[in-house]
C-alpha positions as CSV (number, residue, x, y, z in Angstrom):
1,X,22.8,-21.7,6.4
2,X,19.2,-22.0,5.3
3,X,17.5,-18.5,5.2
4,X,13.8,-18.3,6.2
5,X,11.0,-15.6,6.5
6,X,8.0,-16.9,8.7
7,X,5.0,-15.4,7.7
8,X,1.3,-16.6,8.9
9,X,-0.9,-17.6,5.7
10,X,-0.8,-17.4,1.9
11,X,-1.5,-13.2,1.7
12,X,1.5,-12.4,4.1
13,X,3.3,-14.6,1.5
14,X,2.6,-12.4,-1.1
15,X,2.9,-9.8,0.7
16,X,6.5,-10.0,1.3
17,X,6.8,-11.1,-2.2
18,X,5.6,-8.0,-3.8
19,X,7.9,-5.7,-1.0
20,X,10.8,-8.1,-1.9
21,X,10.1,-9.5,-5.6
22,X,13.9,-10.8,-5.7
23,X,13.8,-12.3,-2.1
24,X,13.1,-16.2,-3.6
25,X,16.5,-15.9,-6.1
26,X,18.0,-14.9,-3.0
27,X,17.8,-18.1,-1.7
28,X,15.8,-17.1,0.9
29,X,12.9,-19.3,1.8
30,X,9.5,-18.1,2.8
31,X,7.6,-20.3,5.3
32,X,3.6,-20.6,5.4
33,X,2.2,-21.6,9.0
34,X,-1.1,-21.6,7.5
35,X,-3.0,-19.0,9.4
36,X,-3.9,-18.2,12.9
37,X,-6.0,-21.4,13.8
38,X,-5.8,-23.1,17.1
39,X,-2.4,-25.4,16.1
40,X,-0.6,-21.5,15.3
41,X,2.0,-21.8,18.5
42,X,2.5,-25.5,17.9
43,X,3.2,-24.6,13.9
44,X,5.6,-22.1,14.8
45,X,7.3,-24.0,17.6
46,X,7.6,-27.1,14.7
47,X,9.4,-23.9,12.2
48,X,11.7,-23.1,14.4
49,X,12.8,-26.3,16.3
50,X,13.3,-27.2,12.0
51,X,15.4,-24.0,11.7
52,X,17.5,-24.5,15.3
53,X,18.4,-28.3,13.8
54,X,19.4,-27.0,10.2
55,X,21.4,-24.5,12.0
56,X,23.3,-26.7,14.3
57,X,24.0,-28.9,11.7
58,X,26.0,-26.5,9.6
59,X,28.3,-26.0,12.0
């Protein structure tokens, strides 16, 4: 199952990179939306309808 941390823009990306410096050889995957524009929901909505498919498909 593919592991993801949302985060908003490039600097909450490094922000959770410098809390967890091991979280990438984790395997775990951290996800830009690419700030807090107008297209925000619809960028989130597209993350996680991509995370709901990858999960069904594992099982």
């Amino acid at each position: 199952m593919r592991k993801v941390i949302i985060v908003e823009g490039k600097e909450d990306a490094a922000f959770v990179k410098a809390l967890a410096p091991d979280v990438e050889t984790r395997e775990i995957e951290i996800q830009e939306l690419g700030g807090a524009g107008k297209g925000a929901v619809k960028e989130l909505k597209k993350a996680l309808d991509s995370i709901k498919n990858d999960a069904l498909l594992t099982f």
